[in-house]
ROKOL-971353 format. One record per residue (C-alpha): z, x, y; residue number from 1; residue in three letters. Coordinates in Angstrom, 3 decimals. Example, Ala and Ser with C-alpha at 12.3 -4.5 7.8 and 13.67 -1.06 7.14 Angstrom:
2
<pt up="7.800" east="12.300" north="-4.500" nr="1" rest="ALA"/>
<pt up="7.140" east="13.670" north="-1.060" nr="2" rest="SER"/>
***
This chain:
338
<pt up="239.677" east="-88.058" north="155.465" nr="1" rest="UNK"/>
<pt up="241.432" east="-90.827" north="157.050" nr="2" rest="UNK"/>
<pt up="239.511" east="-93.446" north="159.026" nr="3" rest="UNK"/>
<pt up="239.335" east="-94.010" north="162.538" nr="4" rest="UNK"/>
<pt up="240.525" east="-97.479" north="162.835" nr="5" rest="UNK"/>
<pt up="240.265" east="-99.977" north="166.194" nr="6" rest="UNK"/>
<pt up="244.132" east="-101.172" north="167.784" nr="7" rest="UNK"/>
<pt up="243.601" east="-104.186" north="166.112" nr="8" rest="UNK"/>
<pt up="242.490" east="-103.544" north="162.826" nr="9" rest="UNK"/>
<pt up="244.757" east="-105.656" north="160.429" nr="10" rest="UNK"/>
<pt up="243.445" east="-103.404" north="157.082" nr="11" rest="UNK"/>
<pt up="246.142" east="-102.964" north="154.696" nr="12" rest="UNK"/>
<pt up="246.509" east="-99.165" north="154.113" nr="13" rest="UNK"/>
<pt up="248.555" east="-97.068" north="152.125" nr="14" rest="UNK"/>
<pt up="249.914" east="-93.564" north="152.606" nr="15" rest="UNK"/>
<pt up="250.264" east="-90.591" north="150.096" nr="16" rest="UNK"/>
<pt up="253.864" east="-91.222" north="150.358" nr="17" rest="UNK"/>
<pt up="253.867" east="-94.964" north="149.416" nr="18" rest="UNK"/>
<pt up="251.429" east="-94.256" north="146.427" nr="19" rest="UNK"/>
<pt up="254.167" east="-91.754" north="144.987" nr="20" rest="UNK"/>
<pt up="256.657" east="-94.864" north="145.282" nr="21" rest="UNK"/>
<pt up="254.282" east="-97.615" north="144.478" nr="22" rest="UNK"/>
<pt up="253.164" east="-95.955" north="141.434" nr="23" rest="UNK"/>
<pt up="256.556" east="-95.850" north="139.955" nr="24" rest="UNK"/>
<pt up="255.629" east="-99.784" north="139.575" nr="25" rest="UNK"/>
<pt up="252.646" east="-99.149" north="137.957" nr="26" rest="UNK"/>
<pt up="253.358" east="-99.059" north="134.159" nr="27" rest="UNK"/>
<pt up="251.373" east="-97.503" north="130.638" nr="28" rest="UNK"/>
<pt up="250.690" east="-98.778" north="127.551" nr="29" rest="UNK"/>
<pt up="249.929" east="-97.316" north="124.303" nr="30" rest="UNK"/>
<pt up="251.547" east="-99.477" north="122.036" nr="31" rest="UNK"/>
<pt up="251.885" east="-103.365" north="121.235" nr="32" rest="UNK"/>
<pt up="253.950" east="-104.684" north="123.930" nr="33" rest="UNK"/>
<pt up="255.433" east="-108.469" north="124.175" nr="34" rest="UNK"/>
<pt up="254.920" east="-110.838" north="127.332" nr="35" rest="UNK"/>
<pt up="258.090" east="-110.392" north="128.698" nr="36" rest="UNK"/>
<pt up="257.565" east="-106.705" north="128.980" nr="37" rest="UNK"/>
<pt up="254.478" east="-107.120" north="130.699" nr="38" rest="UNK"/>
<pt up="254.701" east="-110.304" north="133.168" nr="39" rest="UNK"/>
<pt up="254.317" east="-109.896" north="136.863" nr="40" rest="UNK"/>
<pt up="253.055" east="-106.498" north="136.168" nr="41" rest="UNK"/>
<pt up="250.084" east="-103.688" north="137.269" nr="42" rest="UNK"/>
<pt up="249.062" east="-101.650" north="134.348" nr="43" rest="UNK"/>
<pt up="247.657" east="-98.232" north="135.836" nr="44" rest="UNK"/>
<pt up="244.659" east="-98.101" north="133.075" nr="45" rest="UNK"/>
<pt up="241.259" east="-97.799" north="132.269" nr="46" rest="UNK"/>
<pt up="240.602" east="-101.597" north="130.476" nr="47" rest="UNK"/>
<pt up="239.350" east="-100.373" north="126.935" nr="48" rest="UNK"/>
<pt up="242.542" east="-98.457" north="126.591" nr="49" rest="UNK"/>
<pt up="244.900" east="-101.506" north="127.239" nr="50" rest="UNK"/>
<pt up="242.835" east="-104.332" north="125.606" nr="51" rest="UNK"/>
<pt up="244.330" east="-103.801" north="122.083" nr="52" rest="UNK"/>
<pt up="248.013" east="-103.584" north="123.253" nr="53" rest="UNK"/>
<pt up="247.636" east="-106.767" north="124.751" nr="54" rest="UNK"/>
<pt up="249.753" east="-110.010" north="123.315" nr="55" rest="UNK"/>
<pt up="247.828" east="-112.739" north="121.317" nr="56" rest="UNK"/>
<pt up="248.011" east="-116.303" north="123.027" nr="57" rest="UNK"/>
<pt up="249.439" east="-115.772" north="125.998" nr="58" rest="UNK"/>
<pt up="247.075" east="-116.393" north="129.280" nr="59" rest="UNK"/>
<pt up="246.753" east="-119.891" north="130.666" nr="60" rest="UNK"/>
<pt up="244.004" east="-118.678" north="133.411" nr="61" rest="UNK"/>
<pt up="241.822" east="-115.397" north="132.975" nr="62" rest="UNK"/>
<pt up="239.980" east="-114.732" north="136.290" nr="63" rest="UNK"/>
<pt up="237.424" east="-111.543" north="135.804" nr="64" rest="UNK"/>
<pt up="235.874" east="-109.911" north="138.803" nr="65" rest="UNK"/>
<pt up="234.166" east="-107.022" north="136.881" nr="66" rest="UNK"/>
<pt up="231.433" east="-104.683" north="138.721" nr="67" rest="UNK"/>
<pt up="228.627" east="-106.265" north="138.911" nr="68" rest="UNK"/>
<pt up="225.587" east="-104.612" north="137.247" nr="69" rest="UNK"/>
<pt up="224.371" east="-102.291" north="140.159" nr="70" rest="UNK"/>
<pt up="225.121" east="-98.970" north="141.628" nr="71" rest="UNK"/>
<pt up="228.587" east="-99.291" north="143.362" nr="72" rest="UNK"/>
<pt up="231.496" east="-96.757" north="144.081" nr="73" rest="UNK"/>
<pt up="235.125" east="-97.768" north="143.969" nr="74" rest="UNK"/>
<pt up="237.105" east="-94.895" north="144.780" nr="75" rest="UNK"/>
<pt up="237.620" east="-92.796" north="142.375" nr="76" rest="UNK"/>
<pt up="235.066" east="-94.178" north="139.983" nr="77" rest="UNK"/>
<pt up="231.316" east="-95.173" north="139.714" nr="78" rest="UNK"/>
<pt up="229.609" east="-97.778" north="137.878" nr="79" rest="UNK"/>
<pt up="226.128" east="-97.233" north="137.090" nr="80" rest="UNK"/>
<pt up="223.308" east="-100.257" north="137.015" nr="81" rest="UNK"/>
<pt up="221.708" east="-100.916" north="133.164" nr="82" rest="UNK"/>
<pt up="219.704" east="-102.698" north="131.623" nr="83" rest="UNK"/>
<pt up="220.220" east="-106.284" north="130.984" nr="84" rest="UNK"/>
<pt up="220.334" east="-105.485" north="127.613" nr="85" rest="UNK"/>
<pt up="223.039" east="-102.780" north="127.972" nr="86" rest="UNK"/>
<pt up="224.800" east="-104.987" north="130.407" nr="87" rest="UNK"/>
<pt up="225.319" east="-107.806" north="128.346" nr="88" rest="UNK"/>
<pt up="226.579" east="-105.276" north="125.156" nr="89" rest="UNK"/>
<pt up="229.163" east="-104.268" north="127.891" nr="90" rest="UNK"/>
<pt up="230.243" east="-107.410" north="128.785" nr="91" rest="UNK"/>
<pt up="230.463" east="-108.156" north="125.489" nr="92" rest="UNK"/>
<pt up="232.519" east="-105.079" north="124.376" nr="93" rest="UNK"/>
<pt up="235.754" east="-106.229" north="126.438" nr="94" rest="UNK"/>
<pt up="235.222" east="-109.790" north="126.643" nr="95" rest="UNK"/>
<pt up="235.349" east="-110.454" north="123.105" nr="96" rest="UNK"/>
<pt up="238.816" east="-108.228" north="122.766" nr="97" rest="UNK"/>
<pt up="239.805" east="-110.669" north="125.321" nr="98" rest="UNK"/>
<pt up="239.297" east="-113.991" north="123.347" nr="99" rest="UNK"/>
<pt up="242.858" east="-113.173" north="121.493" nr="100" rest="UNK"/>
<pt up="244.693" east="-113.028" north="124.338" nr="101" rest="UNK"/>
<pt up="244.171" east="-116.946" north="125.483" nr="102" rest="UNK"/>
<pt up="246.056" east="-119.974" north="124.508" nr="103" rest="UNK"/>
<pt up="243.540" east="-122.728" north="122.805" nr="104" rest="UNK"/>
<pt up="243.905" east="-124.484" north="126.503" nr="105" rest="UNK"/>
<pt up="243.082" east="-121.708" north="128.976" nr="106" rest="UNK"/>
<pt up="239.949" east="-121.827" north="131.656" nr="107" rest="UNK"/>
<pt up="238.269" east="-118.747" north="132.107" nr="108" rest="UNK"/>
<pt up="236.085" east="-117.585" north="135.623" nr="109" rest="UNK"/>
<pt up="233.968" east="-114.529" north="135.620" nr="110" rest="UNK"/>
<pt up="232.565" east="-113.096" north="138.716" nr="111" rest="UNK"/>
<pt up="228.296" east="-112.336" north="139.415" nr="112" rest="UNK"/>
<pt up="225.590" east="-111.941" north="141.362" nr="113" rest="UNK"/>
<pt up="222.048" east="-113.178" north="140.784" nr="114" rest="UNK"/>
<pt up="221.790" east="-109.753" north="138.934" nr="115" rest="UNK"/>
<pt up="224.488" east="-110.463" north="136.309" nr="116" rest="UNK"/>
<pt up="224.779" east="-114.246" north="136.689" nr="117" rest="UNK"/>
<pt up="222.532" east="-114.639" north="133.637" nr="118" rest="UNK"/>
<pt up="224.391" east="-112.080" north="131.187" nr="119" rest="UNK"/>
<pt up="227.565" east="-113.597" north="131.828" nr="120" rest="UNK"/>
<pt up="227.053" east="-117.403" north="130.737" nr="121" rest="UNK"/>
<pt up="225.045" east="-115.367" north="127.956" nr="122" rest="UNK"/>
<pt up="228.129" east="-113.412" north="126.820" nr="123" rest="UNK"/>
<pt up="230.649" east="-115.976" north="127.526" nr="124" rest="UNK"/>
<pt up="228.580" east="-118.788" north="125.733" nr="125" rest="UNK"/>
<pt up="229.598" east="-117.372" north="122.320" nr="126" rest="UNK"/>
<pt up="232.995" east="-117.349" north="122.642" nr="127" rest="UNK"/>
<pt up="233.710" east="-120.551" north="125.125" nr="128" rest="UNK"/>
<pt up="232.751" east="-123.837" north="126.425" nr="129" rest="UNK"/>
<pt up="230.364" east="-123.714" north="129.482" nr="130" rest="UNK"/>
<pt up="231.971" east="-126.213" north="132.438" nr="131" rest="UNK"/>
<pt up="230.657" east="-124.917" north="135.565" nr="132" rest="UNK"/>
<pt up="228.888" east="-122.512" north="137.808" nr="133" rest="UNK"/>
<pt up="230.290" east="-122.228" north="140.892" nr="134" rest="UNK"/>
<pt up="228.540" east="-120.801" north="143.678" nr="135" rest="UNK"/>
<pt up="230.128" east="-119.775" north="146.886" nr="136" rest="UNK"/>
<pt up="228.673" east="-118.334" north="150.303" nr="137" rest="UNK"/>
<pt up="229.415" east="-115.068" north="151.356" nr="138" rest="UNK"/>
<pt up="228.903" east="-115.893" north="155.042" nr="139" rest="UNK"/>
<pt up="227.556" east="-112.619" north="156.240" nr="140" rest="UNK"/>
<pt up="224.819" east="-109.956" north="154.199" nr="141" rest="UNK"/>
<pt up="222.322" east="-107.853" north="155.162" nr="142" rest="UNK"/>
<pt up="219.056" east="-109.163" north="156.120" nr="143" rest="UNK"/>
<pt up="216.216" east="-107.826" north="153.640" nr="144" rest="UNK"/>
<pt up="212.172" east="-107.190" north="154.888" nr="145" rest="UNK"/>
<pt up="210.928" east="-108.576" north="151.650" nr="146" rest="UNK"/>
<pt up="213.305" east="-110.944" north="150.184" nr="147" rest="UNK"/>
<pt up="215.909" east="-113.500" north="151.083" nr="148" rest="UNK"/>
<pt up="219.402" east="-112.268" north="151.947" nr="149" rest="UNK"/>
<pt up="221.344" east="-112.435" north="149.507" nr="150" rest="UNK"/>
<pt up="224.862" east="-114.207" north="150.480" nr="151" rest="UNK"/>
<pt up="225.840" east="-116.031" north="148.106" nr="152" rest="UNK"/>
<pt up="227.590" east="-115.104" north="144.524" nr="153" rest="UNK"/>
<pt up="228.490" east="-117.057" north="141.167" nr="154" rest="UNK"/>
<pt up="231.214" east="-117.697" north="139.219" nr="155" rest="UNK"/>
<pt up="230.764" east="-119.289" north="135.576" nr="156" rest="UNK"/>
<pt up="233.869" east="-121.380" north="134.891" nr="157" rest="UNK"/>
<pt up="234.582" east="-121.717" north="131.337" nr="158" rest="UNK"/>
<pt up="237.270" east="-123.182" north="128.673" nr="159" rest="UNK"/>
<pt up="238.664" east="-121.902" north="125.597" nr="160" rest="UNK"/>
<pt up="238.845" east="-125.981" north="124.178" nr="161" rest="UNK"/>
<pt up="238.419" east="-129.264" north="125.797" nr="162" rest="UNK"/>
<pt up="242.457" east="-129.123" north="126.007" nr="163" rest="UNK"/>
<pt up="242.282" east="-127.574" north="129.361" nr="164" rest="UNK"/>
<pt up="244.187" east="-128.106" north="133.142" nr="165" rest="UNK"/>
<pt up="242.307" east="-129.037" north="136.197" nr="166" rest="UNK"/>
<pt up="244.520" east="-130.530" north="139.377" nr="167" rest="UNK"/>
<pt up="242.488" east="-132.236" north="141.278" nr="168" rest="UNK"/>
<pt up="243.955" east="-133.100" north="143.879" nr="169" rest="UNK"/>
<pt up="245.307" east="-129.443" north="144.141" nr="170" rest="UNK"/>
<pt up="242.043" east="-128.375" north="145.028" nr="171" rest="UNK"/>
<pt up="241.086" east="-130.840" north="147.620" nr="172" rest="UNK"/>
<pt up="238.874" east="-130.001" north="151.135" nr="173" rest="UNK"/>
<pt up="240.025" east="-131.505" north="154.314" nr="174" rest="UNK"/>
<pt up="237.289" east="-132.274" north="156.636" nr="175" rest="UNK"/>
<pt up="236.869" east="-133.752" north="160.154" nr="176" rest="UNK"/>
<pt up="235.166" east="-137.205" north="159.486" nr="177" rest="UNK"/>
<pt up="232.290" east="-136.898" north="162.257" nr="178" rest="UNK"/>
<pt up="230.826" east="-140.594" north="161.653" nr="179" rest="UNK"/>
<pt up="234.168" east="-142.651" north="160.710" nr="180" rest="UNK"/>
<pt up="233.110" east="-145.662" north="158.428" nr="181" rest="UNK"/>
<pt up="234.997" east="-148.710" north="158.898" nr="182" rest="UNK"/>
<pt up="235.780" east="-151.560" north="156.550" nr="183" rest="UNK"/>
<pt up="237.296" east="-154.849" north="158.325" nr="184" rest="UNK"/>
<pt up="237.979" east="-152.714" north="161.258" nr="185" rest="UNK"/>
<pt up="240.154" east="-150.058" north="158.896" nr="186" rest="UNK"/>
<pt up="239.174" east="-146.960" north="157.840" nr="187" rest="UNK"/>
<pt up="237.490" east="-146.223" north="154.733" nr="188" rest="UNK"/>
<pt up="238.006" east="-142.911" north="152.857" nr="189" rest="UNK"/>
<pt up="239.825" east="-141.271" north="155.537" nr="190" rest="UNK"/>
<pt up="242.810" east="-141.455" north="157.534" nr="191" rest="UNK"/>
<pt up="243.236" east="-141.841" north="161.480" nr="192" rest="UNK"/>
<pt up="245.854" east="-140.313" north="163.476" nr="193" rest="UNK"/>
<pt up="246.813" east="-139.153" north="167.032" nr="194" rest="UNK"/>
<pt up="245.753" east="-135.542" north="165.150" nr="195" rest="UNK"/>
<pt up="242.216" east="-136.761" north="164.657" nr="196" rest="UNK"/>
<pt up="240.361" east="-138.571" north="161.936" nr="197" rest="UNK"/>
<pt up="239.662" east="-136.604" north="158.732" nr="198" rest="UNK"/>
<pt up="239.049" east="-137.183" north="155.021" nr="199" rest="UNK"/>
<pt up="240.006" east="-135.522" north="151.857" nr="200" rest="UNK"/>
<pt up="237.238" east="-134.598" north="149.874" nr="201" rest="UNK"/>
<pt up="236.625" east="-134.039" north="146.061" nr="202" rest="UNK"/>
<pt up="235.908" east="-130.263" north="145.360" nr="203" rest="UNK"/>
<pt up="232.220" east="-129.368" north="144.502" nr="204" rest="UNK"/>
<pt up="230.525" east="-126.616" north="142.582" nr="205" rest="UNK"/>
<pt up="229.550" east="-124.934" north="146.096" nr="206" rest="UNK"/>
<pt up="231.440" east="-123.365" north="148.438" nr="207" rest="UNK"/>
<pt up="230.929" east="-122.750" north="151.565" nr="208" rest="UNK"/>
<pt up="234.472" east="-122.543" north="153.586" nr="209" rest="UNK"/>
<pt up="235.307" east="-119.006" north="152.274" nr="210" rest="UNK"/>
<pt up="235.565" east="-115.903" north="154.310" nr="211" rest="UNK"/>
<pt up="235.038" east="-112.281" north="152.754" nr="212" rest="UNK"/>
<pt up="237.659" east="-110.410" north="154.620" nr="213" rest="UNK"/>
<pt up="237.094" east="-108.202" north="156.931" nr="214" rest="UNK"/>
<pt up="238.618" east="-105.577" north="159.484" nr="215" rest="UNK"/>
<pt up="240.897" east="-108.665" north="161.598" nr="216" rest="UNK"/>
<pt up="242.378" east="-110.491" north="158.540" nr="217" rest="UNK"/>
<pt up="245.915" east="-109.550" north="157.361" nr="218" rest="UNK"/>
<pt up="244.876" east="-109.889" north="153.565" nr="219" rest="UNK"/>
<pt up="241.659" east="-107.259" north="153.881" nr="220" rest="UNK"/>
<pt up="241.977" east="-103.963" north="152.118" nr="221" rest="UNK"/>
<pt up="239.135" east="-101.061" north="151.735" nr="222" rest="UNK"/>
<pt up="238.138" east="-102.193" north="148.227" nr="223" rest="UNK"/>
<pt up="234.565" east="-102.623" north="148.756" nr="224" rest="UNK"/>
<pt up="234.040" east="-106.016" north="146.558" nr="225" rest="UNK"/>
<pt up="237.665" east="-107.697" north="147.741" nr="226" rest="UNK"/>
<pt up="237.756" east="-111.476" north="146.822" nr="227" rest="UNK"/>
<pt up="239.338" east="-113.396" north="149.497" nr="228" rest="UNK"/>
<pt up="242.671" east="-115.293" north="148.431" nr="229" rest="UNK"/>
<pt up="241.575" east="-118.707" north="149.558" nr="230" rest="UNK"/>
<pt up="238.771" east="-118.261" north="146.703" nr="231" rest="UNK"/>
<pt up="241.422" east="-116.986" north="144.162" nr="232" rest="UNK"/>
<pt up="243.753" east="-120.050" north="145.193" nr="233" rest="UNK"/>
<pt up="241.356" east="-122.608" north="144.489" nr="234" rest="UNK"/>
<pt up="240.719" east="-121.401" north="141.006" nr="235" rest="UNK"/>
<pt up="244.414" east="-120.736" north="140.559" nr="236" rest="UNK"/>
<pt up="245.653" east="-124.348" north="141.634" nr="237" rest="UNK"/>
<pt up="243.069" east="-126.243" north="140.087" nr="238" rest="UNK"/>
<pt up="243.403" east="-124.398" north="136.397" nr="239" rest="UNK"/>
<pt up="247.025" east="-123.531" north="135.811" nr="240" rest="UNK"/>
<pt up="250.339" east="-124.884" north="136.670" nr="241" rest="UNK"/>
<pt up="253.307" east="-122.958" north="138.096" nr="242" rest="UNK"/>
<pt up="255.019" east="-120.447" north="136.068" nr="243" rest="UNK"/>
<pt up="251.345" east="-120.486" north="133.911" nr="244" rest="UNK"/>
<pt up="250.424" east="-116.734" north="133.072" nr="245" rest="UNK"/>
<pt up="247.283" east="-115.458" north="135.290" nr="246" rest="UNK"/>
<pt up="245.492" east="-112.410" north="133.704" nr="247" rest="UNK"/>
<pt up="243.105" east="-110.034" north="135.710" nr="248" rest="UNK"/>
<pt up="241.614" east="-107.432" north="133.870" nr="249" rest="UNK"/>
<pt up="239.794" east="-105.730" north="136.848" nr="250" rest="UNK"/>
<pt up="242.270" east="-106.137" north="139.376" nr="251" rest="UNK"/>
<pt up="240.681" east="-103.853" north="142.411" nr="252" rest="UNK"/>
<pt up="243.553" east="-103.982" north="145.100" nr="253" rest="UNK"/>
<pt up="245.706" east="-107.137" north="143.819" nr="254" rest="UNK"/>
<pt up="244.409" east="-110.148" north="145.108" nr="255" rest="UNK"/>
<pt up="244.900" east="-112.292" north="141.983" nr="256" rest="UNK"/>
<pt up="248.283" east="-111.033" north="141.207" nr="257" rest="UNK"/>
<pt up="249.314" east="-111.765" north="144.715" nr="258" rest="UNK"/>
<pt up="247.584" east="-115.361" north="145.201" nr="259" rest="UNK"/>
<pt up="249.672" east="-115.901" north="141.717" nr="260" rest="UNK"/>
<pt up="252.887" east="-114.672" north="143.047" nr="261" rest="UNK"/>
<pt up="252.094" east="-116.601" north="146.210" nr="262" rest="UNK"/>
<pt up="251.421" east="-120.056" north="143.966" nr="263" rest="UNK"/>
<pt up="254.054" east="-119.292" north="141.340" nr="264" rest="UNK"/>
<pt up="252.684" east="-118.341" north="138.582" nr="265" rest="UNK"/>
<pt up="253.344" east="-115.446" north="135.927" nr="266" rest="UNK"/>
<pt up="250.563" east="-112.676" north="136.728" nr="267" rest="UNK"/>
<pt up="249.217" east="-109.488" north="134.924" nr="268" rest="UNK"/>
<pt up="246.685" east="-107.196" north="136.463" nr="269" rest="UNK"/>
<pt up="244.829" east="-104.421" north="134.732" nr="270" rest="UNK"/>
<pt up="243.433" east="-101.653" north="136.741" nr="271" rest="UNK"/>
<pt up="242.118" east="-98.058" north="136.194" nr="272" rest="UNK"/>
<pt up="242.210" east="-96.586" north="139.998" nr="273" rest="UNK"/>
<pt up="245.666" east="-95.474" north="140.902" nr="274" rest="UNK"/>
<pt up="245.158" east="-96.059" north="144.880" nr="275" rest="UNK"/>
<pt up="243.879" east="-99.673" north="144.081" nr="276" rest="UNK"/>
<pt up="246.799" east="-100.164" north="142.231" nr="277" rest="UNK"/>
<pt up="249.015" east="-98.967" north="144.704" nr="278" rest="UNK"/>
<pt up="247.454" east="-101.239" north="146.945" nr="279" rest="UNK"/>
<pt up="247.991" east="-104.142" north="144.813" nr="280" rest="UNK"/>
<pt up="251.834" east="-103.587" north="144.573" nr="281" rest="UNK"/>
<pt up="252.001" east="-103.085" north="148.373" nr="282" rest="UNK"/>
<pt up="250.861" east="-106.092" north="148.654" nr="283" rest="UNK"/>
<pt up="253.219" east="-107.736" north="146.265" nr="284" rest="UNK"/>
<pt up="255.623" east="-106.511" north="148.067" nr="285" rest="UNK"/>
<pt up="254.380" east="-108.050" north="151.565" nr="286" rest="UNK"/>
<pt up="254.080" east="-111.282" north="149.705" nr="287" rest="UNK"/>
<pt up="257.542" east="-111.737" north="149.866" nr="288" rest="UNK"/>
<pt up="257.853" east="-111.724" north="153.736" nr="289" rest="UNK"/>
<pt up="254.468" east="-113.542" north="154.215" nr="290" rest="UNK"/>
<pt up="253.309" east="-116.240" north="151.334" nr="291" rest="UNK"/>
<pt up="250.554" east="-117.195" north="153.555" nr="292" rest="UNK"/>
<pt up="246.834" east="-117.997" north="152.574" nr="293" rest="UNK"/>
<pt up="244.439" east="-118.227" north="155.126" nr="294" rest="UNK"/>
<pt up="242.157" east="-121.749" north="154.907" nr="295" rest="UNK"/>
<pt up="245.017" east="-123.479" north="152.738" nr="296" rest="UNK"/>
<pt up="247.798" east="-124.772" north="154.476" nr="297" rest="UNK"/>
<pt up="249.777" east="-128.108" north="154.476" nr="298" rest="UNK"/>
<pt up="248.789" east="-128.669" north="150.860" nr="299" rest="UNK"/>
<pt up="244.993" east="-128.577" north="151.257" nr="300" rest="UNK"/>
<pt up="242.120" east="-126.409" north="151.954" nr="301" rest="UNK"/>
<pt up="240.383" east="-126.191" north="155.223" nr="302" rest="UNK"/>
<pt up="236.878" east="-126.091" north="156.741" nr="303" rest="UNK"/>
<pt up="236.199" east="-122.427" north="158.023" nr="304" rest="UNK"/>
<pt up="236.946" east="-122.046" north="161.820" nr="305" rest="UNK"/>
<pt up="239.670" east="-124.282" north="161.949" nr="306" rest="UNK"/>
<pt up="243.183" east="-122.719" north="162.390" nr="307" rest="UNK"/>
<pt up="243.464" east="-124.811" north="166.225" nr="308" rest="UNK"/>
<pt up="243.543" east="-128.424" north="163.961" nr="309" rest="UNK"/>
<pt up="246.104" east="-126.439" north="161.288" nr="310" rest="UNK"/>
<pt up="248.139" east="-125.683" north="163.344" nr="311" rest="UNK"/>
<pt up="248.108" east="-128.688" north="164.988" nr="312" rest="UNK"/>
<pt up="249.022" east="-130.380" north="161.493" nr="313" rest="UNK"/>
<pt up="251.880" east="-127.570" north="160.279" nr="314" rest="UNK"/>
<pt up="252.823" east="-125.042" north="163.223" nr="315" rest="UNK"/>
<pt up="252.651" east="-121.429" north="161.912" nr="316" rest="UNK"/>
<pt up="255.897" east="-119.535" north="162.161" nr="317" rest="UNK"/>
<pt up="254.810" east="-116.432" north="164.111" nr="318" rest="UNK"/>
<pt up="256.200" east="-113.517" north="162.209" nr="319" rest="UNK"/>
<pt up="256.129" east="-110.163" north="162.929" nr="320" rest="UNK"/>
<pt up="253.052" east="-108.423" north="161.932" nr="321" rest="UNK"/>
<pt up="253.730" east="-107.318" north="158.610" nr="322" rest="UNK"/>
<pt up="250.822" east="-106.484" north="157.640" nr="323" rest="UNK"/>
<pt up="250.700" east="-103.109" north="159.404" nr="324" rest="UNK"/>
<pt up="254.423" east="-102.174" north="158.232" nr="325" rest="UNK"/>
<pt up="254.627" east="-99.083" north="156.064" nr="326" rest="UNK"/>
<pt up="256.928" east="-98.728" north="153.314" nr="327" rest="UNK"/>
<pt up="259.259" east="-97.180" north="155.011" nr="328" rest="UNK"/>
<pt up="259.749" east="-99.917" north="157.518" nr="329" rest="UNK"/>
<pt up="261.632" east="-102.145" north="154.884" nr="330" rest="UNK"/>
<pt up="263.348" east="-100.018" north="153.018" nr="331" rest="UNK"/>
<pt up="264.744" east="-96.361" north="153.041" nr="332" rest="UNK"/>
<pt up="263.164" east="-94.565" north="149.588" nr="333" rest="UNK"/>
<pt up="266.498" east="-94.274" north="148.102" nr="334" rest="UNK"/>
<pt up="266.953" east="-98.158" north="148.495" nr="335" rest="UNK"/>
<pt up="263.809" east="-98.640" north="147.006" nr="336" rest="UNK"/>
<pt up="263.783" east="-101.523" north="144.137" nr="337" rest="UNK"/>
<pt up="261.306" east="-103.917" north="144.077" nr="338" rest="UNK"/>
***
């Protein structure tokens, strides 16, 4: 039944008539297939089925947003909460197919909660080299009668070798410098201007300028566990390089393969539930009238809250709102060939 949604709702939809198009994207495997044959492309398929078609030395970046180890619904499918035991055996049972698939210098981030946190730097301790856990705020989250809220998640950050790629200064946080130090009567760390006075800063292991989307942003879909792009774009910039390959085994409704496409790099999502991977073509398809990501923007990442100061730096074209086209408002069907 098809929500009831506020004049202003910005969620990216899809209809039962662009899922019959969209899906003629989607492609199948059931045999070996080479890179060429599957780069910048959404296989329609449950994981286990796919993982032993897949090339051998191919990914640069593997980003892995699996379900966490709790009841949850995504559309068509259910995943059920184990034991920690059983949890790690699963994590175990595609991750380790996976290990084939990278080149000796890829980075690898994997998604948790304080549920699964500990079964994933369990898991991925056998196979890689431990670098990081990152752990970034989820800004909003119930409030619980006997507990803390939970609001924030994890994400262990690993490496295939010590050969790896991290751009720093791809990755960088502009903030407003509130107490401007001064050395001989010039600035020191940050830069003054007519803009305002603000400072570059290194990129930590917490994060706290991300936004989960919701109903007004132009990116947010009805996946229940959407990352947002700015979170995907920091990953992707700071551990591959353009026209790197990007692989995203649980791809929900597209976000990696889009932030990819929207960074320039080679991309190849993996996902089981047909509207979901509708969803993520749609949007591969908007990316190329709107490359935008919200929070990064003249080269660097910004503090939440502050779209007045980035557009103060690097006006925003005002484009029409494509995020609430349909299909049918770019193309006719028969014209139909992205």
């Amino acid at each position: 039944m098809e929500k009831t949604r506020a004049p202003r709702n910005r969620t990216i939809t899809i209809t039962e008539l662009e899922k019959k198009e969209y899906s003629k994207k989607l492609i199948k495997v059931n045999s070996r297939l080479s890179v060429p044959e599957i780069t910048n492309k959404t296989i329609n398929q449950d994981l286990f089925e796919v993982l032993d078609f897949l090339p051998d030395d191919f990914v640069d970046l593997l980003f892995v947003d699996p379900p966490y180890n709790l009841n949850k619904t995504f559309n068509s499918n259910t995943f059920k909460e184990m034991t920690t035991k059983d949890y790690i055996e699963w994590i175990d049972s595609w991750l380790s197919k996976l290990v084939r698939t990278l080149k000796k210098s890829a980075s690898i981030y994997i998604c948790g909660d304080y549920r699964s946190s500990a079964a994933i730097q369990q898991v991925g301790e056998k196979y890689f080299k431990v670098r990081n856990r990152i752990v970034w705020e989820r800004e909003k989250g119930r409030g619980a009668k006997t507990n803390w809220k939970n609001n924030t998640e994890d994400i262990w950050y690993f490496t295939v070798s010590d050969n790896y790629t991290f751009n720093l200064d791809a990755v960088k946080l502009k903030k407003k410098v509130i107490a401007p130090y001064r050395v001989n009567g010039k600035p020191k760390d940050w830069e003054e201007s007519e803009k305002g006075n603000y400072r570059l800063t290194h990129p930590s292991n917490i994060w706290t300028d991300l936004t989960v989307p919701f109903w007004s942003m132009p990116e947010n879909t009805d996946h229940p566990t959407q990352k947002p792009e700015k979170l995907l774009a920091k990953i992707i910039l700071a551990s591959s390089n353009e026209k790197d390959f990007v692989l995203d085994p649980f791809l929900g409704s597209g976000t990696t393969s889009v932030v990819a496409k929207k960074l320039g790099r080679n991309y190849l999502g993996v996902e089981m539930d047909n509207t979901y991977a509708c969803l993520a073509e749609k949007r591969l398809y908007l990316a190329d009238f709107d490359n935008s990501i919200q929070g990064y923007s003249d080269g660097v990442f910004w503090e939440r809250n502050t779209l007045q100061e980035q557009i103060r730096f690097s006006p925003l074209s005002k484009n029409k709102s494509i995020e609430k086209m349909t299909f049918f408002d770019f193309n006719e069907a028969a014209n139909y060939e992205k």
